[in-house]
N, C-alpha and C positions, 0 to 999 in steps of 0.2 A: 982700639975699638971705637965705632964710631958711637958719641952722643947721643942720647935717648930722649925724649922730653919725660918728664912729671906732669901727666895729667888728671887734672879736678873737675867733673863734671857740676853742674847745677840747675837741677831740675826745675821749669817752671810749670806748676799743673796747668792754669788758668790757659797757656796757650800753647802746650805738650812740649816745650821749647828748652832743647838742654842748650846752655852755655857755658862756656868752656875756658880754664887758666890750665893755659901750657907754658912750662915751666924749662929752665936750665939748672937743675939742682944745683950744678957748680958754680955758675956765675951770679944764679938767680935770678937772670934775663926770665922776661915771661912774654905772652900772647894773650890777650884775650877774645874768644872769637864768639862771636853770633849772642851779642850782649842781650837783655831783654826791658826795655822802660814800661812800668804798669799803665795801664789806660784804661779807663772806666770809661766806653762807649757811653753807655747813656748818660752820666751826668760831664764827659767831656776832662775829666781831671785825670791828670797822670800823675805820677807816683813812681819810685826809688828805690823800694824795697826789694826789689830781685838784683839791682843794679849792686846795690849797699853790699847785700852780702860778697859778691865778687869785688870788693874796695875792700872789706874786712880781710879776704881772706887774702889777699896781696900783700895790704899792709903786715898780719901777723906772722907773717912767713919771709917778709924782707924782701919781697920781689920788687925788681924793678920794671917797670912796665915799657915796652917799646913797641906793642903793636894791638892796635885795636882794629880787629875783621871783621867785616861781615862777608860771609861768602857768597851773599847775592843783595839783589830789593825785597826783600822778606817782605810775605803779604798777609802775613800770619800776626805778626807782632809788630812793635815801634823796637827799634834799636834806641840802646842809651849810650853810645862813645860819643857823642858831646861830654854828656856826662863825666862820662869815664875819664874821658882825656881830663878834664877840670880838673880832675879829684887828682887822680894818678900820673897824668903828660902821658908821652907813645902818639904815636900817629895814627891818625884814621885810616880805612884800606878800605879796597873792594876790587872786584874784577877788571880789566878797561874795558870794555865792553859794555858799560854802565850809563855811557853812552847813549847807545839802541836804546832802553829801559826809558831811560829820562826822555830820549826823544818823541816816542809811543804817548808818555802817561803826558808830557805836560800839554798834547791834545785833548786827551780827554779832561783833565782837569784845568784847560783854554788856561795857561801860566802864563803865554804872553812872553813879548822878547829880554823881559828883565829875567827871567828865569834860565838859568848855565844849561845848555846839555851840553856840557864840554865833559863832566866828572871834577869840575874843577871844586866842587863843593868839600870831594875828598882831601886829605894829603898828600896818599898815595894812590897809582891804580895799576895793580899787576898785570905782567904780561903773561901768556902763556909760557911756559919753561921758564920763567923767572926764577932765579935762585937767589936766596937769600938765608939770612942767622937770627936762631933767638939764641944769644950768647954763644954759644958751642956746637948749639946744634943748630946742624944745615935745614935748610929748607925749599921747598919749591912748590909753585903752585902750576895748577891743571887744569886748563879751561876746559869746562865739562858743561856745554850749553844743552839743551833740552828743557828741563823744566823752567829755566826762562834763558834767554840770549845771553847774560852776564854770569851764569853761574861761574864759579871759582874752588874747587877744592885745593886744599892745603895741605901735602905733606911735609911732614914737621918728623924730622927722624924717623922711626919707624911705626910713626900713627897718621892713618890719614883722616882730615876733616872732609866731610864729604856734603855738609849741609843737606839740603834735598835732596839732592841727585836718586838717593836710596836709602832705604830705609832696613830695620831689621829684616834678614831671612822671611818670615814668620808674615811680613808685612807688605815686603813688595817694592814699589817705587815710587817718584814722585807725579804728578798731575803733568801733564804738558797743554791744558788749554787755555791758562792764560795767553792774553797778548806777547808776541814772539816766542812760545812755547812748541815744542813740534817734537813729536814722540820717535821718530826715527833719529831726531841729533843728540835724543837720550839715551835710545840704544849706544850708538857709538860712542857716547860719554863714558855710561859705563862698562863696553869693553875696554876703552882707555883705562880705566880704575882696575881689572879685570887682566891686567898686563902686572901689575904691583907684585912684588913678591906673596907667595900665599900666606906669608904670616904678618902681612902688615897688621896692624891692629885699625879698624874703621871705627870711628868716633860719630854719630848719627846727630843732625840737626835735630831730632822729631824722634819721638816714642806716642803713638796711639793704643798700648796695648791688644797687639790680636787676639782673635777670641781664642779662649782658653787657656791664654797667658792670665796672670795675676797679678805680675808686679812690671812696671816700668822697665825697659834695658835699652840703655842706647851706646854699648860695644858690641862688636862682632871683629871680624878677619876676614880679609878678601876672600880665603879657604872657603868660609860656610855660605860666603855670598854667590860663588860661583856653584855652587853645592848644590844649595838647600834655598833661594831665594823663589818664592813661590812667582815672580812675576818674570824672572830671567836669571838662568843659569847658564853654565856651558853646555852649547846643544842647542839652546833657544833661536831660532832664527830672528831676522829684522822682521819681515812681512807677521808671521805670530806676533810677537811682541808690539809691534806699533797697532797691529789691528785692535788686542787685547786694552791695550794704554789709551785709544782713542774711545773706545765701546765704554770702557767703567769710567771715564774723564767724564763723557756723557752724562753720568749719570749723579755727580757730585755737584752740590749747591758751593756757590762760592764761601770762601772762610771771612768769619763776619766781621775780621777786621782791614779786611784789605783796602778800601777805600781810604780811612784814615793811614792805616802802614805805608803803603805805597808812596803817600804826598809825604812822611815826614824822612821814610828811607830814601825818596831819592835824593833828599839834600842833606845825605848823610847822617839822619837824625836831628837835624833842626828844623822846628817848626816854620809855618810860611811868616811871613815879615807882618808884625803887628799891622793893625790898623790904626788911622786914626782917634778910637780911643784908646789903643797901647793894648787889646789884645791879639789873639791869632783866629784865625777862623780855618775847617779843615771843608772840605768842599764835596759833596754827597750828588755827584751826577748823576740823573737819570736815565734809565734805558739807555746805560754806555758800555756796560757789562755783558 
């Protein structure tokens, strides 16, 4: 029988953001994907606390760490695998693709020829069909672009991480208007996801509770996505859906931390290069958005 992962979600309210230890029970090999570092916009200080817990619960359970993911440039939050790596080792990850992302943003945020867009910031950077192991169990990742050019889902035994791409049934799917976002190469992302046997188990970046929900949930099954997803099911056409995804994109104000996310995900979560007096500055462009 094929390997399974153990997985431990960890819910962050402040920025709806589950992160994720996937596990080898046998070996004790783990993952950790779509980590989250606190940041207090207004006063500029970051913080450990959602990070910690995912180091605690590694350590009290023996795992040994071998990969830290993010499945895209999160605009939502700051990743912490700097961090993580520190504490724990494992390798930093993301899509290759990551590329495009850093080439776009280091214009807007004028970064100048000292800044990588190679992805070299990373350790590693996935290809599509790339397969690979956390201890026992196989794995492989899924370039699933639309909601931004680098997205990367990861199936890991029989759970897929799917980061943005989509969200609960109940909820729908991700935005496509950021820069290099584009609602038709979402579609076909998630028909790609959408092909997965029907009992994969989907692990969701993002819980917003829909209305008339109560509590938080970020599992589902390909099954109920192809079902019951109120923004695309089987049946759904391309031309409905991208019109649909571009009309309510329309109508969303940007997530309020994307400006600082952005400049510290694309160097994989570290900050820009001190200044001359030894600290960092994050860079707040006008009318670029």
């Amino acid at each position: 029988m094929t390997a399974q992962p153990e997985v431990k979600g960890f819910f962050d309210e402040e920025t709806f953001t589950i992160s994720y230890v996937v596990a080898d029970p046998a070996t004790k090999a783990c993952a950790i994907i779509d980590s989250v570092l606190d940041f207090d916009q207004a006063s500029g200080r970051t913080g450990t606390g959602s990070a910690d817990k995912l180091i605690s619960y590694v350590r009290d359970r023996g795992f040994e760490c071998e990969w830290i993911i993010d499945t895209h440039v999160h605009a939502d939050h700051l990743t912490a695998a700097p961090y993580i790596k520190r504490a724990l080792g494992g390798r930093t990850a993301i899509g290759d693709q990551v590329p495009v992302v850093q080439a776009t943003f280091s214009k807007v945020f004028n970064e100048g020829a000292a800044f990588r867009t190679d992805g070299a910031q990373f350790d590693h950077l996935f290809h599509d069909g790339e397969t690979y192991a956390i201890g026992d169990v196989q794995a492989r990742a899924i370039h699933t672009p639309g909601h931004t050019p680098a997205c990367m889902c990861h199936l890991i035994g029989d759970a897929a991480f799917v980061g943005d791409t989509i969200f609960m049934p109940d909820f729908g799917t991700a935005r496509c208007d950021f820069p290099g976002g584009d609602a038709g190469r979402l579609f076909d992302s998630i028909h790609k996801l959408f092909e997965l046997p029907d009992e994969t188990r989907v692990f969701l970046c993002h819980d917003y509770k829909a209305p008339g929900r109560d509590e938080y949930v970020w599992e589902t099954t390909i099954r109920a996505e192809k079902a019951e997803n109120i923004h695309i099911k089987t049946g759904t056409s391309r031309d409905a859906f991208t019109a649909m995804r571009r009309a309510r994109d329309a109508t969303l104000a940007m997530p309020k931390l994307i400006l600082p996310s952005v400049q510290v995900n694309m160097r994989a979560g570290e900050m820009p290069p001190p200044e001359g007096n030894g600290l960092s500055y994050l860079k707040l462009p006008i009318d670029a958005l």
